[in-house]
Every structure is written in structure tokens, then in C-alpha cells.
C-alpha positions in Angstrom: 7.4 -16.3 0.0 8.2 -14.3 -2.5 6.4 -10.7 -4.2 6.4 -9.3 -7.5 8.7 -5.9 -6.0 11.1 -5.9 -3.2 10.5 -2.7 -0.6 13.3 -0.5 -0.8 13.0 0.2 3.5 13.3 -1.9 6.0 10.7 -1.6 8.9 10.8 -3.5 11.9 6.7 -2.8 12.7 4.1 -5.3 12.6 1.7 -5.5 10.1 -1.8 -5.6 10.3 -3.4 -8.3 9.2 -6.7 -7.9 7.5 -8.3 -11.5 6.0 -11.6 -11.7 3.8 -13.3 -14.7 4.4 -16.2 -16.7 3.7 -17.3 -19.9 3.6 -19.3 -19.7 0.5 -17.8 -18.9 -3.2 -18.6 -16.5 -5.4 -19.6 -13.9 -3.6 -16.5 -10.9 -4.4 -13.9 -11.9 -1.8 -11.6 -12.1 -4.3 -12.8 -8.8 -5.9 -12.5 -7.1 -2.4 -9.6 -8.2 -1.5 -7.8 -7.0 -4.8 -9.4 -3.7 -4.6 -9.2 -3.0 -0.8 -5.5 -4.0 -1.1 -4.9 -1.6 -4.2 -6.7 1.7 -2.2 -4.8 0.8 0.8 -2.2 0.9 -1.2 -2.2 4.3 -2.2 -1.1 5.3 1.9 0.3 1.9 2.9 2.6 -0.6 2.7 0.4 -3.4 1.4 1.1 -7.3 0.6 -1.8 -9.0 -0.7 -1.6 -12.3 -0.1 -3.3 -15.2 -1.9 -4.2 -17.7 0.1 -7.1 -19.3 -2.6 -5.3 -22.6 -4.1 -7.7 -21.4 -7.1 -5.7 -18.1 -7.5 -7.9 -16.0 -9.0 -6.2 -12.7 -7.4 -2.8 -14.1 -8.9 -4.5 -15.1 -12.2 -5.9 -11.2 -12.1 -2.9 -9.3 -11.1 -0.5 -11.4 -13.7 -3.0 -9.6 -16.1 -1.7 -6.5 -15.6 0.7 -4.8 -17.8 0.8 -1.7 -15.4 2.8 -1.5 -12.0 0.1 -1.9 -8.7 0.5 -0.1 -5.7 0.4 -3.2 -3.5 3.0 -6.5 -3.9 1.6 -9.8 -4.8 2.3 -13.6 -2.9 0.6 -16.4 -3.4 0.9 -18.6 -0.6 -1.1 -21.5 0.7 1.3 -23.0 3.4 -0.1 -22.7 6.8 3.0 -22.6 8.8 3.9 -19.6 6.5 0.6 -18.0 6.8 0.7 -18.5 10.6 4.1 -16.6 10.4 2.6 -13.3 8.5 3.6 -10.5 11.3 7.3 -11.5 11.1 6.6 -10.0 7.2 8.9 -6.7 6.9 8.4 -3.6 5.3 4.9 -4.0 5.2 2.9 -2.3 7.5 -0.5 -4.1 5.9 -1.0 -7.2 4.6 -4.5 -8.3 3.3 -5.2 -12.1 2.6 -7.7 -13.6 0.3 -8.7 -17.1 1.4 -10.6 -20.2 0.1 -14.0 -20.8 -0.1 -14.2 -23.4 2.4 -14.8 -23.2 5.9 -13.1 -25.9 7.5 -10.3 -26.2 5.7 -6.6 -25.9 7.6 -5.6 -22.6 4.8 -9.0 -21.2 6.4 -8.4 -21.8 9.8 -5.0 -20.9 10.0 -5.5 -17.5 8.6 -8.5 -16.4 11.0 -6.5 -17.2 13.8 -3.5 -15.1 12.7 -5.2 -12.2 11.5 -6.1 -8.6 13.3 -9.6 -8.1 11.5 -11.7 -9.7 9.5 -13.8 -8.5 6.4 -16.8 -10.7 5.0 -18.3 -10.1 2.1 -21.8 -11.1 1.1 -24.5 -10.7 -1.4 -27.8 -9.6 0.5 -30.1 -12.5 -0.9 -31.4 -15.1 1.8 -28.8 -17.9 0.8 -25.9 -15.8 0.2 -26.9 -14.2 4.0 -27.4 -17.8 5.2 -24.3 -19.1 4.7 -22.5 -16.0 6.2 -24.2 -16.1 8.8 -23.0 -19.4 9.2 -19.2 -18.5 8.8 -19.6 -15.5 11.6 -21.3 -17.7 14.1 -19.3 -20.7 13.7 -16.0 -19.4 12.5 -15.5 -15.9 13.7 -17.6 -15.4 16.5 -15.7 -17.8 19.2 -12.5 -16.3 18.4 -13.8 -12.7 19.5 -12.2 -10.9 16.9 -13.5 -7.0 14.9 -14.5 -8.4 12.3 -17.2 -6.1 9.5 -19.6 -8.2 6.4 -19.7 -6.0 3.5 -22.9 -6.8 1.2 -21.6 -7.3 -2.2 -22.8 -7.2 -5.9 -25.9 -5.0 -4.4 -28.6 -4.3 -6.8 -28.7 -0.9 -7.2 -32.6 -1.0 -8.4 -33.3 -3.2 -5.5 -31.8 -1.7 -1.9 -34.9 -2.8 0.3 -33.3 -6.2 -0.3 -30.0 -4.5 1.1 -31.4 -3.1 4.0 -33.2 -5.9 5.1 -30.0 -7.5 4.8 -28.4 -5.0 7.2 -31.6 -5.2 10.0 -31.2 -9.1 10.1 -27.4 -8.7 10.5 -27.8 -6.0 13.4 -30.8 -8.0 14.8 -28.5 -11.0 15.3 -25.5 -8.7 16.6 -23.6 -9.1 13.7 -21.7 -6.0 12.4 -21.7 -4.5 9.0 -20.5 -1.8 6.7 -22.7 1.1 6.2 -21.1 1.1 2.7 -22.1 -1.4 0.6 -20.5 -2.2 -3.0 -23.3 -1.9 -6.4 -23.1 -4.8 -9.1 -21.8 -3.4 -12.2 -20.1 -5.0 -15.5 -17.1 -2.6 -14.7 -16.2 -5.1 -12.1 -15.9 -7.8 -14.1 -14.0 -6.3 -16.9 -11.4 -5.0 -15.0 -10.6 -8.0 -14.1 -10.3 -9.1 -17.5 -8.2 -5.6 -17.9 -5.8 -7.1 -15.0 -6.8 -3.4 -13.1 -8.4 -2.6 -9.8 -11.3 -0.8 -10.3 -10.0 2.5 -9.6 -7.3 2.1 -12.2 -10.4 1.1 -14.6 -11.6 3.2 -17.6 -15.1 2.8 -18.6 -18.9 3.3 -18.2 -19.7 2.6 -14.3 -15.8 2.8 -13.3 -16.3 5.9 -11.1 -18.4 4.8 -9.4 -17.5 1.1 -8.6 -14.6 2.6 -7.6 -16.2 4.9 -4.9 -18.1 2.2 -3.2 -15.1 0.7 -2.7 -13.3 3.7 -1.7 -16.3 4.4 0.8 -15.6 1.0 2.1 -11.9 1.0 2.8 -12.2 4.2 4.7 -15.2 2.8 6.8 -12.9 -0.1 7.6 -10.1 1.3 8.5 -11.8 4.1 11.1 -13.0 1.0 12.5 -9.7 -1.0 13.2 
């Protein structure tokens, strides 16, 4: 494996390992993972790893002509990614993974990781297929585990909190916080930025949902 800067410490702790999964595409685990990983960041020692044969978190970072405060691996060998807490100088490493439930990358990286984040767009099919993924995927192996309702429409929140009463009604966790749909998203992607690195209408406050969410995550690991 190899990352875009080398640590100048060396630390013999154990990383966390925080995955975002989901069985569905398209609905911001890619998006979460870059921006979680670049908040964390700021405090942390973060490696984002990207464990999507697609790479769209490599394709996003490579963007960038500016420095981020996490380093970058894309890796989609399992026997590697079963070997992520022997990773020094890290002491988080956060793992975006394919869209597909039942494939070995997918597996693999459940069953290493500490905690598990999955992000979802509150509309019935989006919510169907995640509840899917937690039931059949995440649920047997017992691990904390938070969804985070994605691309939320700001003029439409009963859809959100309906969202949230089904999840609690069937014992699944989520995040208080939830992250708003804007074009700011999308464009600092294009930008090769995380959101809070982002200039433009919206950016301020894409970048505080996500800021709400990263702290709500990590008082809960």
C-alpha cells in the first residue's frame, strides 16, 4: 500500500477502523467517506482508504491541487484490507467500499473494521435496501454501527423523520444529524476539495452537517 505523504512519527497504536458501507450505489458513501476523513483529519491521524474498484475517492482527491489533511490508498486486496490495524502512524483509518453486498472487498472490510457508518437517502427504496445491508450484513456480526440519511431534502424533512421512526422502530440506529442535498457537494468534487475546504453558495453549510455528523460519530465510538 502506498499514500500520497509519509507520517513523519512512528506510533505503535492501533487504528480505528471506521468503514461506510452500503449495498446500494449512489447514495454519498463516497462523499462521506472523503469528507468525514478530511474533518477527522483536522485532530487525527487519518488514512482514507479506497476500497471501490470504481475509485471515485481516488478520482476526487487526484483533483486536488491543494495538500489534504488525511493520506490517500487505494486498495482493493483483501488480504491487505484484512491486515489494516498493523497500519502505523495512523491512529484512524476510514474505508470507502463497493456498492455490492456480497462481494469478498465488502465482506472483508466489515469483518475488520471497529464501526460502521451507512449512509442513505430517506426515500422508501433507498431505505429498503439499507435496511437490507444492516439486517443481512451488519446485524450478525454485532458490531456499533450508525446510518446517516444522505442528500436530505431540505424542503421536505417529514420524509426524513419518518425515515428516522422506521429505523428506530426496527432497532436500527441512526444519526441525529443528517446531511442537506446541495450543488456545493457536487462541485467540490469537481473542485478536487472536501466540502469544508469549498468556496461557494451553500458551502457553509454542507460543511456543518457534516461537521455535526463527525462529532455525533465519534462521541458514539
Amino acid at each position: 500500500m502506498k499514500t500520497k505523504k509519509a507520517s513523519s512519527t512512528t506510533s505503535v497504536q492501533t487504528p480505528k477502523i471506521v468503514a461506510v458501507v452500503n449495498g446500494k450505489g449512489g447514495v454519498g458513501k463516497t462523499t462521506t467517506s472523503v469528507n468525514l476523513a478530511a474533518i477527522w483529519g483536522e485532530k487525527h491521524e487519518v488514512l482514507l482508504v479506497d476500497a471501490d474498484p470504481q475509485g471515485s475517492a481516488t478520482w476526487w482527491i487526484e483533483r486536488s491541487d491543494a495538500g489534504m489533511d488525511f493520506d490517500l490508498t487505494k486498495e482493493t486486496d483483501t488480504q491487505l484490507l484484512s491486515d489494516l490495524r498493523k497500519v502505523k502512524d495512523y491512529n484512524l483509518v476510514v474505508i470507502d467500499t463497493p456498492p455490492a453486498l456480497h462481494s469478498e472487498v465488502f465482506q472483508t472490510v466489515i469483518q475488520s473494521s471497529d464501526y460502521l457508518v451507512l449512509p442513505t437517502p430517506p426515500a422508501p427504496m433507498d431505505l429498503t435496501a439499507l435496511i437490507e445491508t444492516v439486517q443481512t450484513a451488519v446485524m450478525p456480526l454485532k458490531m456499533p454501527y450508525r446510518v446517516l440519511l444522505t442528500k436530505v431534502d431540505s424542503r421536505s424533512l417529514k420524509e426524513t423523520l419518518e425515515a428516522q421512526n422506521t429505523l428506530l422502530e426496527l432497532g436500527i440506529p441512526a444519526c441525529h444529524a443528517f446531511i442537506r442535498s446541495y450543488k456545493a457537494h457536487e462541485k467540490a468534487v469537481l473542485d478536487g476539495l472536501p466540502i469544508k475546504e469549498w468556496r461557494g453558495k451553500n458551502a457553509s453549510e454542507a460543511a456543518a452537517d457534516y461537521r455535526r455528523v463527525a462529532e455525533e460519530l465519534e462521541r458514539d465510538w
